[in-house]
N, C-alpha and C positions, 0 to 999 in steps of 0.2 A: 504494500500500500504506500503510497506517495501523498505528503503532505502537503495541504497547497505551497507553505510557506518555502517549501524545497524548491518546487517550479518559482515561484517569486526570485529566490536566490540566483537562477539562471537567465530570467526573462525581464524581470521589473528589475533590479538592483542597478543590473548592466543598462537600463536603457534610460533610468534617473540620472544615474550616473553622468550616459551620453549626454542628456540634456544641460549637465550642470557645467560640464567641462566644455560643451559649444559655446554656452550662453557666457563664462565667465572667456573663453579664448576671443568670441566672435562679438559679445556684445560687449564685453567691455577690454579688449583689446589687450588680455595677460596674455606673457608668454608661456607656452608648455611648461616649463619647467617650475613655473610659480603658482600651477593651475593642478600640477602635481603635488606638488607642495600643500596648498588650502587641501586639496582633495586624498591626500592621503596614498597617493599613486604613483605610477612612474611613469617616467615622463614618456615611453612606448607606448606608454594605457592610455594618456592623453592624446596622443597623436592618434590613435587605431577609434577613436571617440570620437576627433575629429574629422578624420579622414571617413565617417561613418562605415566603418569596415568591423564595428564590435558594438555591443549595446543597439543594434535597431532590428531585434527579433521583433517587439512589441512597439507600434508609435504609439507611443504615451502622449509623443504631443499634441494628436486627434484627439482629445481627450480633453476640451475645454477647461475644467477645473483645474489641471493640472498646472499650467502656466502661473498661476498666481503663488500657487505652493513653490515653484520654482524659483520664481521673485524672490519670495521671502528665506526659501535657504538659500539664493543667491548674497542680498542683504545679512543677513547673517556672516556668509562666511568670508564677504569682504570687510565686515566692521571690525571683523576677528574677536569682538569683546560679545561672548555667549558661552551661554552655558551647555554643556553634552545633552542635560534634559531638553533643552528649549530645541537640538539640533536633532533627538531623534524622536523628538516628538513633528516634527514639521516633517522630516523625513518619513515617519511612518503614516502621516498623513496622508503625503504623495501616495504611497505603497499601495494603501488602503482605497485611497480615490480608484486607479489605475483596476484595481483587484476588480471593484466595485463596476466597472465600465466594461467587463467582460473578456476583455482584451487575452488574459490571461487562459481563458477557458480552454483554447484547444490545445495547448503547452500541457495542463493538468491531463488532457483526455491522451496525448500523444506518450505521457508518462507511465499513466496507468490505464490500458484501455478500457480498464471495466467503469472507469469513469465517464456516465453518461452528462454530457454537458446539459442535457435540456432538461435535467429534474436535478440537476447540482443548484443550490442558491446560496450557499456557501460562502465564499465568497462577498455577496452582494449583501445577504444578510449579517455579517458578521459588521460590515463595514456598518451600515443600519443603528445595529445594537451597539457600536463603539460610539455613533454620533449621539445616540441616546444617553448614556453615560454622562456626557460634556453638556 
């Protein structure tokens, strides 16, 4: 059995990621290696992000909600003054929007095929009950 959270590690992490490293290289004009540096990466991981050749299994960025969440851990990680909660909490936001949009469905049915995507809500509901929570 495959957990969604497993497919997220391969599908959603990699393509936030992508987002984070375009938007900080292309929207605000950091070099790779300082893009690695906020990001925790090396500066090939950056490049392979950029180059969209890694992180665009899933476009997250058809994903209207997503953009804003992007903003603000963009904002975040250029202030540099934040805290790890504030950073994975906005980052698990993103996750959960993305989860939420479906995106991920056929990654989890490709993982385990007894995974039937049209009676999974999993995912969609989980995100649901975490907004309910806040």
């Amino acid at each position: 059995m495959i957990i969604p959270c497993e497919v997220a590690v391969r599908s959603v992490l990699p393509a936030v990621r992508a987002l984070l490293a375009q938007e900080l290289v292309d929207g605000h004009g950091l070099r790779q290696e300082r893009v690695a540096e906020i990001l925790g990466l090396s500066q090939s991981a950056v490049s392979k992000y950029s180059r969209r050749v890694r992180g665009y299994v899933i476009k997250a960025n058809d994903v209207q909600e997503v953009r804003p969440l992007i903003n603000n851990i963009i904002t975040l990680l250029t202030n540099g003054t934040y805290t790890r909660e504030e950073f994975l909490d906005l980052f698990c936001k993103t996750c959960m929007t993305i989860r939420k949009s479906r995106l991920m469905c056929e990654f989890c049915q490709k993982s385990d095929p007894k995974v039937k995507i049209e009676d999974c809500d999993f995912c969609f509901n989980l995100a649901l009950r975490e907004s309910e929570r806040r």
